[in-house]
LONU-464734 format. One record per residue (C-alpha): x, y, z. Coordinates in steps of 0.05 Angstrom, whole numbers, plus 5000, padded with zeros to 4 digits. Layout:
BEGIN
u X, v Y, w Z
...
# end
This chain:
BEGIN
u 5000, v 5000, w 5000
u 5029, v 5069, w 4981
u 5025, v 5130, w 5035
u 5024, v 5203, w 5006
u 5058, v 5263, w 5042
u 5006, v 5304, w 5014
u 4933, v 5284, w 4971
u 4902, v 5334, w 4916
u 4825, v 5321, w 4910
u 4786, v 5349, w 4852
u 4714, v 5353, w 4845
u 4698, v 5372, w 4922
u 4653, v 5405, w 4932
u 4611, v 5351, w 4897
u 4573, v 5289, w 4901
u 4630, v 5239, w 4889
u 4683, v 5294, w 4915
u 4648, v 5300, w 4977
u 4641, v 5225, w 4991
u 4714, v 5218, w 4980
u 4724, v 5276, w 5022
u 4733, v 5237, w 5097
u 4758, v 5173, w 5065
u 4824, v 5208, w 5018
u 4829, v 5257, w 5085
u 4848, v 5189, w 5126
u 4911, v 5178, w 5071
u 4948, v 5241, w 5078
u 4948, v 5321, w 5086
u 4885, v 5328, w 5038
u 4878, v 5402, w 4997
u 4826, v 5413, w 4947
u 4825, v 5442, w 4884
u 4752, v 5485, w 4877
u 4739, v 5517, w 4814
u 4759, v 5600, w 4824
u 4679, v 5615, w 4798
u 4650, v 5575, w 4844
u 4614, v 5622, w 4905
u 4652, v 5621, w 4969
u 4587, v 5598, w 5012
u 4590, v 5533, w 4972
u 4659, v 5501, w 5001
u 4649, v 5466, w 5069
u 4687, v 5512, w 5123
u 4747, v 5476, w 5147
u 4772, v 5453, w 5085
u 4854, v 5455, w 5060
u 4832, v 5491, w 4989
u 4861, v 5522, w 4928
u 4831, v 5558, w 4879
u 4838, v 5545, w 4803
u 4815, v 5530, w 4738
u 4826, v 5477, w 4695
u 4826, v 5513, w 4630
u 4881, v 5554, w 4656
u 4948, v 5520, w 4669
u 4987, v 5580, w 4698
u 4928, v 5565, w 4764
u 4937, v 5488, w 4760
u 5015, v 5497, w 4771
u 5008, v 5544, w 4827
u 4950, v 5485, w 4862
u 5002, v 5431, w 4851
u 5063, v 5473, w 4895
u 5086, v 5432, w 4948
u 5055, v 5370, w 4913
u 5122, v 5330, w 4909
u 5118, v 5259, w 4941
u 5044, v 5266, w 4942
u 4980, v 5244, w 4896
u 4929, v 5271, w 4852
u 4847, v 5245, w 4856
u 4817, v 5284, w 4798
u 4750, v 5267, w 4798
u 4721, v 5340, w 4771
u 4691, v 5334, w 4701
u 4635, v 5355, w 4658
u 4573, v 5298, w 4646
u 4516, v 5353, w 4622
u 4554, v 5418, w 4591
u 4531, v 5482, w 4560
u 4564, v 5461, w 4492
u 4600, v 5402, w 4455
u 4666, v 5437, w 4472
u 4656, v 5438, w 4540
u 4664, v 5359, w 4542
u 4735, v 5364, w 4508
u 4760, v 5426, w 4543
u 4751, v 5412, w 4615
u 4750, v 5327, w 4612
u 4812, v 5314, w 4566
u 4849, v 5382, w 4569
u 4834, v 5398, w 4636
u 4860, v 5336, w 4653
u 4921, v 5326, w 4617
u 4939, v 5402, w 4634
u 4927, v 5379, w 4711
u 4974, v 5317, w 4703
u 5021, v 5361, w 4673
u 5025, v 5404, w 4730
u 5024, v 5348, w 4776
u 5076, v 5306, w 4751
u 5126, v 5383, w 4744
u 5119, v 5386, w 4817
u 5140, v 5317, w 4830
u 5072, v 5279, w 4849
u 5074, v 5207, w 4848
u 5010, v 5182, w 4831
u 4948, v 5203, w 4786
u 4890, v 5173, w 4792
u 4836, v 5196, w 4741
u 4764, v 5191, w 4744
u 4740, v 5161, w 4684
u 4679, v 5129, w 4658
u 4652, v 5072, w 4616
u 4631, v 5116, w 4571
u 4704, v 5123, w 4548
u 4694, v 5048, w 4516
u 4617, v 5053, w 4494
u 4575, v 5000, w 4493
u 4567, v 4930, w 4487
u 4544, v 4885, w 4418
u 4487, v 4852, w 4462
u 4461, v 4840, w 4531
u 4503, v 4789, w 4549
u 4572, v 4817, w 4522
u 4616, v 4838, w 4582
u 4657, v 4904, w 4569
u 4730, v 4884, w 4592
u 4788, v 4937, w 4596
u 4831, v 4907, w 4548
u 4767, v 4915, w 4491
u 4778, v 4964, w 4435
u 4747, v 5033, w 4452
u 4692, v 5061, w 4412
u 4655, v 5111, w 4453
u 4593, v 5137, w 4424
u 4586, v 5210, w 4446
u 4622, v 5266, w 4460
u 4624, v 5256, w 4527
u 4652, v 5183, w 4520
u 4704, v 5214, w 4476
u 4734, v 5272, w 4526
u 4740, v 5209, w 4579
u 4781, v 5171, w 4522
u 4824, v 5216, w 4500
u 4840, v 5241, w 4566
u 4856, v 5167, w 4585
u 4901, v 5161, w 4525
u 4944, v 5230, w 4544
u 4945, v 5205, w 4612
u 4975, v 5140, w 4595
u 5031, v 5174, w 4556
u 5056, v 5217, w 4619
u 5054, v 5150, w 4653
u 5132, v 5132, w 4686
u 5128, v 5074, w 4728
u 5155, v 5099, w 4804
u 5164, v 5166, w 4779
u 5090, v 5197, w 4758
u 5037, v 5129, w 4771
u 4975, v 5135, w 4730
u 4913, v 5100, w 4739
u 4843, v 5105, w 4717
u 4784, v 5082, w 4748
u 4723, v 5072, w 4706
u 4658, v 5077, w 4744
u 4596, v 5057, w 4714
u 4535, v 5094, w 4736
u 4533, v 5098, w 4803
u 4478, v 5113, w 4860
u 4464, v 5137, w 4935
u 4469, v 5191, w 4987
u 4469, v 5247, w 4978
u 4420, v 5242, w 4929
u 4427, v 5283, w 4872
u 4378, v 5329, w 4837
u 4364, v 5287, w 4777
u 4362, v 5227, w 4819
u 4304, v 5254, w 4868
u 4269, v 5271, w 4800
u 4266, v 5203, w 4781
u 4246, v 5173, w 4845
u 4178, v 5218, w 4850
u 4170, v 5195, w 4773
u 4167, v 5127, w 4802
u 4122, v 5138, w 4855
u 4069, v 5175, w 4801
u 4071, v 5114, w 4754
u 4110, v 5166, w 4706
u 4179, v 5130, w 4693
u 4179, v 5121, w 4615
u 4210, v 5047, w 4602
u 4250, v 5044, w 4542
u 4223, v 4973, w 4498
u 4223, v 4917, w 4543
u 4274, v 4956, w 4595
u 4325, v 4880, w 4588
u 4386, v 4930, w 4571
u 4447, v 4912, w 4607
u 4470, v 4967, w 4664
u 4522, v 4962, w 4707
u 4520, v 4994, w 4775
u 4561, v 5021, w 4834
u 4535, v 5047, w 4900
u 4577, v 5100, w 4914
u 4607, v 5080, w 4984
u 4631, v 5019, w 4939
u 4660, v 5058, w 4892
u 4696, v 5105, w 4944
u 4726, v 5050, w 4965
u 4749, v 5026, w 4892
u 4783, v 5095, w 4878
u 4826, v 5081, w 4945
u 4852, v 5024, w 4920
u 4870, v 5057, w 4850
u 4906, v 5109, w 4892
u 4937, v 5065, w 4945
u 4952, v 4987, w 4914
u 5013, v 4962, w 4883
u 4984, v 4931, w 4824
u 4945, v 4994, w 4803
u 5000, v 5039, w 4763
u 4987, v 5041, w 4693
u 4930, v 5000, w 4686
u 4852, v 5018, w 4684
u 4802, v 4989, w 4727
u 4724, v 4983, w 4721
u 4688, v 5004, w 4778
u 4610, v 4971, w 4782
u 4584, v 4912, w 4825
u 4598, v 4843, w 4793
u 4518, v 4833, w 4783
u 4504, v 4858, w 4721
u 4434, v 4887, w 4718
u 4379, v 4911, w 4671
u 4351, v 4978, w 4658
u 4284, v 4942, w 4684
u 4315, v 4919, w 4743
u 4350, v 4973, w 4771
u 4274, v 5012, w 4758
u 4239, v 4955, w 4803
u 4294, v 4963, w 4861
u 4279, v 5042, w 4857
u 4203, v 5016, w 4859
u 4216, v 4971, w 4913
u 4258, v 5019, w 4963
u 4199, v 5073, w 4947
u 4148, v 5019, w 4974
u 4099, v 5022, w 4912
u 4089, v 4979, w 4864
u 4133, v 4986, w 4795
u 4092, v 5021, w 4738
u 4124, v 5046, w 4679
u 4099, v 5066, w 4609
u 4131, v 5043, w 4559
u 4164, v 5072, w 4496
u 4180, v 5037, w 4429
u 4261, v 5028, w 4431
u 4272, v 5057, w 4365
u 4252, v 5122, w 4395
u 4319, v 5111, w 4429
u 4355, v 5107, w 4359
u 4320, v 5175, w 4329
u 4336, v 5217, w 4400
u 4409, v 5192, w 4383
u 4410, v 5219, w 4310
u 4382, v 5288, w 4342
u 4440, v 5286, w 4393
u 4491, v 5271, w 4347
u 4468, v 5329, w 4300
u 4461, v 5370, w 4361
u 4535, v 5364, w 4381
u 4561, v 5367, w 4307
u 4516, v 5445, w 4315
u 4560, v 5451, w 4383
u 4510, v 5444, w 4416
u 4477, v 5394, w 4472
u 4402, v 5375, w 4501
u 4397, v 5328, w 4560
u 4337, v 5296, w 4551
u 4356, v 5282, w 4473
u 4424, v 5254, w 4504
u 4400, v 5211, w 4550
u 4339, v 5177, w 4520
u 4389, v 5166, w 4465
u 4428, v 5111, w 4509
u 4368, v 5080, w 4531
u 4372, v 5024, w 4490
u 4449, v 5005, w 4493
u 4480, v 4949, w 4533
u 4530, v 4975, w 4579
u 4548, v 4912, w 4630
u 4614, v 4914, w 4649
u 4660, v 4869, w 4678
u 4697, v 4877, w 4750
u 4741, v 4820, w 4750
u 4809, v 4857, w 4734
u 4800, v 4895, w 4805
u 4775, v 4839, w 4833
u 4829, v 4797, w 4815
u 4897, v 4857, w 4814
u 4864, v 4898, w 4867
u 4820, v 4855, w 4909
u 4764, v 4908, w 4895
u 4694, v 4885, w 4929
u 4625, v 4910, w 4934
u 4585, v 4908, w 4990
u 4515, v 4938, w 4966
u 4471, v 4914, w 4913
u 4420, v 4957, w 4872
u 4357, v 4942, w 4935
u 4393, v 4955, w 4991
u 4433, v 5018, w 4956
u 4372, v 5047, w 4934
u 4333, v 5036, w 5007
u 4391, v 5075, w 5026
u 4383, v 5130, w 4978
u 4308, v 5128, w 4994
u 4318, v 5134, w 5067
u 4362, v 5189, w 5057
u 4322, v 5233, w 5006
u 4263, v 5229, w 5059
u 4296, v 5242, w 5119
u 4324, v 5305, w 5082
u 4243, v 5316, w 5060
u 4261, v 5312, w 4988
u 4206, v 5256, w 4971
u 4148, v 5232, w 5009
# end
């Protein structure tokens, strides 16, 4: 296990930043880096914290000072931007002018937040994506995440500058984001729209479990240079993970359904969309409603002895409990 004089967090304040917040804090002198635009009543009071930007690498070199011996947890990025741009400027440049920085002031290990989306989807259901599968992401998004992985991997120097990238899958639980809450009261109202038949793979992660995974990345051995997936080892459906949400929400699971090529057409929009510059959520995500994404965990199983501790019911009773104590749902 490797120990850090000093631990650079990006993406706190956040909803995965802020999980890893306590855990990271445990490993070494933590410091965050918080975006210079954010407002000053939004970063928790006590926190070590630096002010930057991540389109400007004169900043980034002044937040990595003092960084030599220590590690870098970048886990800021851009899922729903204002345009297409915004995708490649803050998730691949961003990053690589971060690592840059990081690795000048003598860091020793990067660990980058990816996603799955870097790799796309799957052919059908029942196809596993493995790390060591040819990448062919399928949006913008997808693509920042790649080519930031690829950059990354070329600053990689074995004992000198470690790099490793974790690849969550979609993951879940407290706090419960905005989007999130949204689709829980959809559920209770019977007005969750169900893509086809809903038997898409998904892969999950709750996010305690994937805290945990991003650790390891940072602290094992067998992590430098090599890229992980991050999800539970079950490999669900989109109809499943809906009738978990149905079942922590105590009410019985009613959907109505769309035809899947609907999927396909909100795709084609998308895709024209982003060739404009420019991007629409709802187009963008009804337009992956009908891929396959199951992903396999075995290579952190096996290198990094990476194990997950909450499936999709008991995650989402958590996330449940915790949106109603906080009086977000009834």
């Amino acid at each position: 296990m490797s120990s850090y004089s000093r631990i650079l967090l990006t993406g706190a304040p956040g909803w995965l930043g802020d999980a890893l917040l306590p855990k990271l804090g445990a490993l070494g002198e933590l410091r965050c880096l918080v975006d210079r635009n954010l407002p000053a009543d939004r970063i928790v009071a006590g926190n070590n914290t630096v002010r930057a930007d991540l389109a400007d690498e004169a900043s980034l070199k002044l937040a990595c000072g003092n960084l030599a011996g220590g590690a870098v947890v970048h886990a800021a990025g851009v899922i729903h931007p204002r345009t297409t741009q915004d995708w490649y400027r803050i998730n691949r440049d961003g990053t690589l002018a971060l690592a840059r920085a990081a690795k000048a002031a003598g860091a020793k290990r990067f660990v980058f937040v990816s996603s799955n989306a870097a790799q796309g989807a799957a052919e059908s259901r029942d196809q596993l994506l493995a790390e060591d599968m040819p990448c062919k992401p399928l949006s913008h998004y997808g693509r920042s995440k790649f080519e930031a992985e690829q950059g990354l991997l070329k600053l990689h120097a074995l004992g000198v500058f470690d790099v490793v990238i974790a690849r969550p899958c979609m993951f879940y639980g407290p706090p419960v984001p905005a989007r999130h809450v949204d689709i829980f009261k959809r559920i209770q109202c019977g007005r969750l729209p169900m893509v086809g038949d809903g038997n898409y793979a998904r892969s999950l992660t709750f996010i305690d479990d994937l805290v945990a995974g991003i650790q390891l990345c940072l602290t094992h051995e067998n992590a430098p240079g090599e890229i992980f997936n991050l999800c539970d080892e079950r490999v669900y459906t989109t109809r499943e993970v809906c009738e978990a949400m149905a079942a922590a929400l105590n009410v019985p699971p009613r959907f109505f359904r769309i035809p899947a090529f609907s999927s396909s057409i909100a795709y084609g929009i998308d895709c024209s969309l982003a060739a404009l510059g420019l991007y629409s959520m709802p187009f963008h995500l009804l337009g992956e409603a009908n891929w396959n994404v199951g992903c396999s965990n075995r290579k952190a199983v096996e290198r990094l002895g990476y194990k997950t501790s909450v499936d999709v019911f008991e995650g989402y009773r958590r996330a449940v409990d915790a949106c109603r104590s906080a009086k977000l749902i009834q």
